[in-house]
N, C-alpha and C positions, 0 to 999 in steps of 0.2 A: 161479490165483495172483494175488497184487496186487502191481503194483510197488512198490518202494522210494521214499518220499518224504522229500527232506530235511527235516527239523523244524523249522517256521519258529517261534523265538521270540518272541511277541508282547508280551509283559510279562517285562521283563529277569530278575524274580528266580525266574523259573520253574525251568531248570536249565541257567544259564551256569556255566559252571564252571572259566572259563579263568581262568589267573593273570592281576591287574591292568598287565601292562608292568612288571613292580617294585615293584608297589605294596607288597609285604611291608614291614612297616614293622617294624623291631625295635627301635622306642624303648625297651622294656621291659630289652636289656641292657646301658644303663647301668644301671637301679636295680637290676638281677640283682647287679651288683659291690658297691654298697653293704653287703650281705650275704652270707654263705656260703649256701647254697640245700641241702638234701639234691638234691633235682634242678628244673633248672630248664631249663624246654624254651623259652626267649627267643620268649615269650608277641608275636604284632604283629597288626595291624591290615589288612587287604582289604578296599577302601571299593568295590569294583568295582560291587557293588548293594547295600551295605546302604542298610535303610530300616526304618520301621517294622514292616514284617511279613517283615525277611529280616534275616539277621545271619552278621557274615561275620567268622574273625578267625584266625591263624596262628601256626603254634610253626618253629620251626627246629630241632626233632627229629623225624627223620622217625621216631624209633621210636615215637612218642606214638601209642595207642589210640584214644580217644575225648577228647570235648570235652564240656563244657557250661558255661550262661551260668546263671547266678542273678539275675536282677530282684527290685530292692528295691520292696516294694510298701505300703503304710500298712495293708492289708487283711491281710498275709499274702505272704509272698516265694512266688516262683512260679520255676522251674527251666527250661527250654529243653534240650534235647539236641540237640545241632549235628551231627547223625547222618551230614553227606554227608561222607565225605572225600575228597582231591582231591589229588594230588600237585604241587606247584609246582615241581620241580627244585631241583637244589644244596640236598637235606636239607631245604628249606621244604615242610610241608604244611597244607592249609586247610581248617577246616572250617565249615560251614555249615548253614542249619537256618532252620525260619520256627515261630513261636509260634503254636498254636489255639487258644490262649485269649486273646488281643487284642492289639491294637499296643506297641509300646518305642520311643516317641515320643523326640527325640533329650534327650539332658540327663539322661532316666533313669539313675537308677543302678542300674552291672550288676555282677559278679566273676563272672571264668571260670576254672574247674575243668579240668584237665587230668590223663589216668590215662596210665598206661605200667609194665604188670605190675602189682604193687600199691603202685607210687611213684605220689604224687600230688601237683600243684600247683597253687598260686591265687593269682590276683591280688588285688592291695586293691580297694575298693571306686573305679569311674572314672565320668565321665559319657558314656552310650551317644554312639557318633558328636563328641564334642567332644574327648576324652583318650584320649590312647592307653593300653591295658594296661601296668598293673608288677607284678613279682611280689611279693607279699608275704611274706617270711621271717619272721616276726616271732612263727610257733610253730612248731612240730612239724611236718612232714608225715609223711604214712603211706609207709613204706618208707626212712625215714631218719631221722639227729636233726640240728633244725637246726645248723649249723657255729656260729652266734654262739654258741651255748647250749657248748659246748668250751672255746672259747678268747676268752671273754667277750663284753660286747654289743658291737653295732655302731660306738658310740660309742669301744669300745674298740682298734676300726679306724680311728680319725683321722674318720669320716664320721657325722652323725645322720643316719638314712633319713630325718626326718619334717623335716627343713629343706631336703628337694629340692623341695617341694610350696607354692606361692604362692596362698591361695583368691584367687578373683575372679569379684565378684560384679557387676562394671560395666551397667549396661543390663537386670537380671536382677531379677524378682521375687521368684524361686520357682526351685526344683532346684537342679543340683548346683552349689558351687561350686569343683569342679575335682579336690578334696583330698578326696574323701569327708565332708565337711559338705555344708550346703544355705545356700542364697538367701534362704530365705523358704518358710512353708507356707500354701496357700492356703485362704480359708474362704469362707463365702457360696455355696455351692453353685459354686463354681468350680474349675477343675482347671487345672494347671499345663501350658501347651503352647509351647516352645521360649521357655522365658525367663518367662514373662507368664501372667498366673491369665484366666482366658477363661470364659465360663458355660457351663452344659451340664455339670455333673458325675454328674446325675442319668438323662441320656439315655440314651436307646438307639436310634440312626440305621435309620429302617424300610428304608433301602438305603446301604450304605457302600461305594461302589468306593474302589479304589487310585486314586492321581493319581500319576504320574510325569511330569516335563518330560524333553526327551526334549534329547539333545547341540547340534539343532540349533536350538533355540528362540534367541531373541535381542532387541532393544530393535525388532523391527520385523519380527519372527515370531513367532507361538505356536503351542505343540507340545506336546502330551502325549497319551499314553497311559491311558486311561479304564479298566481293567478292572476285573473281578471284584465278590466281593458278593453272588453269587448272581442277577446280572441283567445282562443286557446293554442298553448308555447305546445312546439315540436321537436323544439332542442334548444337545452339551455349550457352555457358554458362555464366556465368558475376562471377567470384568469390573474394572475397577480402581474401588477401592473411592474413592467420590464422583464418578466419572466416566464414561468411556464401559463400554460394553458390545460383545464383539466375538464375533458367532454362528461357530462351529468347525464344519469339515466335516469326515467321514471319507474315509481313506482308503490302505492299508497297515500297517493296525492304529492310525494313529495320529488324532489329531483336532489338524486345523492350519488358520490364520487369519495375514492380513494385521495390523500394527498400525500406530497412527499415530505408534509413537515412544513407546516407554515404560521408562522408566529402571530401570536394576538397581536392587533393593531398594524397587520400586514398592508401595504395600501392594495385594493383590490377593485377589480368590478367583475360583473355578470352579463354575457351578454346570450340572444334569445330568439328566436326566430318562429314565426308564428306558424297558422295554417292555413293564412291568405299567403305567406310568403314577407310579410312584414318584419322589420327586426327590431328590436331596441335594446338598448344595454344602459347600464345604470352610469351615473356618477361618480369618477371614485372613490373609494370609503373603506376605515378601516377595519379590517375582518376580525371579527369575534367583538370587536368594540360596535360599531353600526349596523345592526340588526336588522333594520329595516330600511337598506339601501334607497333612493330615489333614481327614478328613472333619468338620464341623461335629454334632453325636452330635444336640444342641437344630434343628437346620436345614432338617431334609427335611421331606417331608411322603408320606403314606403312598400305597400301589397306590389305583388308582379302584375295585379288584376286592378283596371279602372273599376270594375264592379263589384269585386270580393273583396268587402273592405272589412276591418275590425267594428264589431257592434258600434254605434254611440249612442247610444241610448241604452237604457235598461227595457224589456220585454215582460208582460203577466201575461197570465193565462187562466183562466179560472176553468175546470173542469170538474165535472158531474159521472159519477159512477152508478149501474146497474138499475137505473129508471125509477128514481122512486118518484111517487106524484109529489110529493113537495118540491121536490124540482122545480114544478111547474108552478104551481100554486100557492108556495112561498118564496122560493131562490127568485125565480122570473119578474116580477113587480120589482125587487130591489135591485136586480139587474137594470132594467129597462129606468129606473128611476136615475143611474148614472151612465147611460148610454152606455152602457159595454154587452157583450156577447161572449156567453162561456161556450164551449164543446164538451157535448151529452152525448157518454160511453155509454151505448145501450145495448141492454137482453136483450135480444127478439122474441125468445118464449115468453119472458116478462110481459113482453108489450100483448104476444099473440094473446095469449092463456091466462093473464089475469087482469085482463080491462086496461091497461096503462098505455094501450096505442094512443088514446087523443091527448096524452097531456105530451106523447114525447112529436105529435105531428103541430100542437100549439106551439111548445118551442121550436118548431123547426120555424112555422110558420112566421115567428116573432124576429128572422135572423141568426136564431144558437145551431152551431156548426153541429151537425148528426155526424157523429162514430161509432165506430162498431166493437163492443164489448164480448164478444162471439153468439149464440145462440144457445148453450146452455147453463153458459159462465163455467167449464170445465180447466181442469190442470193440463194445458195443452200439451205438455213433456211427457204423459203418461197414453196421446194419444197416438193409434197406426195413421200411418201416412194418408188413407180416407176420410177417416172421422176428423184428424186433422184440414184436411182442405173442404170439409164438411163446414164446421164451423166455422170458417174462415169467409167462405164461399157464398153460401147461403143467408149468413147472418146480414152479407152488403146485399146483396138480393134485395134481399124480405126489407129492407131498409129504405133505398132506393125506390120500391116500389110502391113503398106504404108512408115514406115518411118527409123523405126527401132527397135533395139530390146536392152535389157530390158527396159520397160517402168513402171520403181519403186516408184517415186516421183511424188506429188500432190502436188497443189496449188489451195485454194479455190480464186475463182472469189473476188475480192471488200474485202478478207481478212474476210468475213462474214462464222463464223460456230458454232456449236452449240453440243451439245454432242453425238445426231443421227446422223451428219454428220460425226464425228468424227468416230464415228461406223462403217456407212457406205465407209469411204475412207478404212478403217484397213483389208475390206473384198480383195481388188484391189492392194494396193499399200502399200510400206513400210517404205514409209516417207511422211510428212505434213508439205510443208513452209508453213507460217502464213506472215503476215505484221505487226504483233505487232514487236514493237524494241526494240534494246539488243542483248549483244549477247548471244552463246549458249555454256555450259560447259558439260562435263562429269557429265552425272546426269541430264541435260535438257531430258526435251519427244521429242523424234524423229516426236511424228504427232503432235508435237506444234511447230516446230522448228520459234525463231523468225530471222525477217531481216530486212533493214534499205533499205529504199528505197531512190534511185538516182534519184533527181528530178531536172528540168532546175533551180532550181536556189540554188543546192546545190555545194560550188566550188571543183573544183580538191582535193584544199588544206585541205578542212572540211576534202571529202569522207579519203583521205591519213591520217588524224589523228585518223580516224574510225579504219585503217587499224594497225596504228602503235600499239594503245590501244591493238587491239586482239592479236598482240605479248607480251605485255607487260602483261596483264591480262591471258596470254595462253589460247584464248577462240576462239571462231568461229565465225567468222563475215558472214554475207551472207548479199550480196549488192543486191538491186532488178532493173533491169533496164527497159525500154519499147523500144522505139524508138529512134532512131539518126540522127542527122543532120551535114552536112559538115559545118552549118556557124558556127560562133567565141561565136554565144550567143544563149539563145533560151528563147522563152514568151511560150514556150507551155510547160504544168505542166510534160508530159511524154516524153519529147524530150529531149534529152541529145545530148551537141556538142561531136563530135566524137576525137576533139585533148584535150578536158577535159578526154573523157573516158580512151584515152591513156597514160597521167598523170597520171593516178589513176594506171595504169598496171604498169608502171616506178615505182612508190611508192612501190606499191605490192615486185617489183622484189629488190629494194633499201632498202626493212625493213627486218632486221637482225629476223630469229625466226618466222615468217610466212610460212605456206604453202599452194599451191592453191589447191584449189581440188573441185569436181563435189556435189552437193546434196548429193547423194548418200553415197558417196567416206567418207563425212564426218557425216554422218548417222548413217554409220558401224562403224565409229572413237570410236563414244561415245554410243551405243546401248548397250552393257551391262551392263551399270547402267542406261537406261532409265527408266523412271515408265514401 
């Protein structure tokens, strides 16, 4: 068995999912009174992580179903579905959601959709991150007749809705100005980035991480958070634009530097170098005001390697702990029912000593990748250098010979290992899950690989935002499961209900930019830039 590890969030908009302190914002029900509403769920704003690639935003009906956001786009509007829901208390619920198909840079304009049975509501058109949602009355919705449309228009209520709205276009080139008009549109191969037309309309960034500044940054700190992309940063820089340059060191996920004194709203960028050898650096932007910089799309420059390139695609992995027969006899069917293939970390005593060989030799048989979970499931840090290459040794043996063949992936016992062990696995096998969590990029060590473990009281809906993240971030999730149960719930730490686990496969198959693959499969993915 493995222990329980709490889920360390390294990149906020992974899956926080607390309410902001208050943050519910329901500016939206003053303009709900301007009009009568067939129904209006007092549409607000949770700024907790939005950002370019997370979007977050609230009704104060808790009976409200689903969400989505609409981005206006010059190419073709593009739809978002804000799939996570989240209970906020006192009737507020939030829902959230990250876009696969590219960033909603602030100022975008967005309307969001709200369903509850088959009543439905929408806001006007607002600019992403600057204005808050208002609902828009101003036709029909489905499941009612508008109330102005009755007992005449708005105006005929003492209020015009379209004189509560002031455009302003102060400092602004380009986007929104406030009211559903624009600023200005940009031309010359330029595109519009928080205010101001920028070059690069034409790019496409050969590595694009996330940049977030992190709470504690300040005029004589710097702080951010580097992830995602499909590659893991090796060096990130802080430089203020015409002046100094200030090299960032890692450390607790984050990359942080001394400074010598640099003013809010300093013009600045980031720039970043991966572990294919890839670089990219941000847009410039102003420090301690733009939080979460954008990558420069015209600015990087590509891997030194034709073949070591930054993930594009997000990576799952579904893996099986310590042989139980449901395994076989529940897990497997629903596997095989969405063509995927998990990797089964097995006991060999289990299998020898208590009848479990033919269900872990049916999954081998069926395609599921065989690993080795040792031979008596022991705290390998507490063993001598024998009993060590004992269970290491013998457990691919007796595997190999009884179950199946290649037997390339390890999993230490309780997640417990140490640098001899590490040694020790590298002689046998040519990968290492761990239970530390997170996910894993190009440039992760293959014998540290981490994973996120499936415990009875983590929901469908969490593990599926795990899932969506690792497209969104192009990185490699690997979910760790044990046991299964046919009932609807489960009080035991390692039992997992079997039509949760199938949720989670539906999600897997339903997320755009995911692919499923075995340990191994995903080992090879990113091994050329491991340490």
């Amino acid at each position: 068995m493995s222990t329980k590890k709490l889920l360390v969030v390294l990149f906020a908009p992974i899956v926080v999912f607390a309410a902001c302190g208050g943050a519910h914002d329901t500016s939206s029900t003053a303009s709900s009174a301007l009009t009568a509403c067939p129904w209006d769920p007092g549409f607000g704003q949770d700024q907790c992580d939005q950002g370019d690639w997370w979007l977050e935003f609230s009704v104060s009906d808790a009976a409200t179903t689903s969400m989505s956001a609409e981005v206006s786009d010059p190419n073709g509007n593009r739809t978002i579905a804000l799939t996570n829901e989240v209970d906020l208390g006192d009737g507020n619920v939030k829902f959230t959601g990250g876009p696969d198909d590219g960033p909603v840079p602030a100022g975008t304009l967005i309307r969001l959709t709200a369903t509850k049975g088959q009543a439905t509501a929408q806001t006007g058109w607002f600019a992403y991150m600057q204005d808050a949602p208002a609902i828009d009355c101003s036709g029909s919705a489905d499941g009612g007749t508008d109330a102005a449309q009755d007992s005449g228009s708005t105006k005929d209520a003492g209020v015009d809705a379209t004189e509560a709205c002031a455009p302003n276009c102060a400092g602004r080139q380009c986007g929104s100005d406030g009211c559903g008009g624009t600023c200005g549109t940009c031309t010359g191969g330029t595109t519009c980035s928080n205010g101001a037309c920028v070059s690069g309309g034409g790019c496409v960034a050969p590595w694009s991480p996330f940049w977030q500044q992190t709470s504690d940054a300040g005029s004589w700190w710097v702080e951010y958070v580097v992830a995602g992309g499909g590659s893991l940063p090796v060096s990130v820089t802080f430089q203020v634009v015409g002046g100094s340059s200030y090299p960032l060191s890692y450390a607790y996920g984050k990359w942080t530097g001394g400074l010598d004194g640099v003013a809010s709203g300093t013009s600045a960028m980031l720039l970043a170098t991966d572990a294919t050898g890839a670089t990219a650096k941000t847009l410039p932007f102003q420090y301690l005001v733009d939080q979460n910089p954008s990558t420069d799309p015209c600015g990087g420059t590509p891997s030194k390697s034709q073949s070591c390139l930054p993930l594009t695609r997000g990576m799952l992995t579904i893996t099986m702990d310590d042989s139980y027969e449901s395994q076989d006899t529940l897990a497997k069917p629903v596997l095989d029912k969405y063509g995927y293939k998990a990797t089964i970390y097995n006991i060999t005593r289990q299998l020898d000593q208590y009848g479990d060989l033919p269900f872990a030799k049916d999954l081998a048989s069926d395609g599921m990748e065989t690993g080795s979970h040792t031979v008596t499931h022991p705290d390998l840090t507490t063993l001598d250098a024998q009993d060590l290459d004992d269970e290491l040794r013998l457990s691919q043996q007796y595997l190999l010979a009884n179950v199946g063949s290649p037997v390339a992936s390890f999993a230490t016992p309780m997640g417990n290992y140490n640098p001899t062990v590490l040694a020790a696995i590298k002689k046998y096998y040519t990968s290492h899950r761990t239970v530390n969590p997170g996910l894993n990029y190009m440039g992760s060590d293959v014998f540290q690989l981490n994973s996120d473990g499936a415990y009875d009281n983590d929901s469908a809906s969490t593990i599926c935002s795990w899932i969506q993240n690792a497209a969104t971030q192009r990185g490699w999730e690997i979910l760790m499961f044990h046991d299964f149960t046919t009932d609807a719930t489960s009080n035991m730490d390692l039992t997992y209900p079997i039509a949760d686990f199938e949720s989670i496969l539906q999600c897997a198959k339903a997320t755009a930019g995911i692919d499923v693959v075995t340990t191994t499969q995903g080992a090879d993915a990113i091994r050329c830039a491991s340490p």
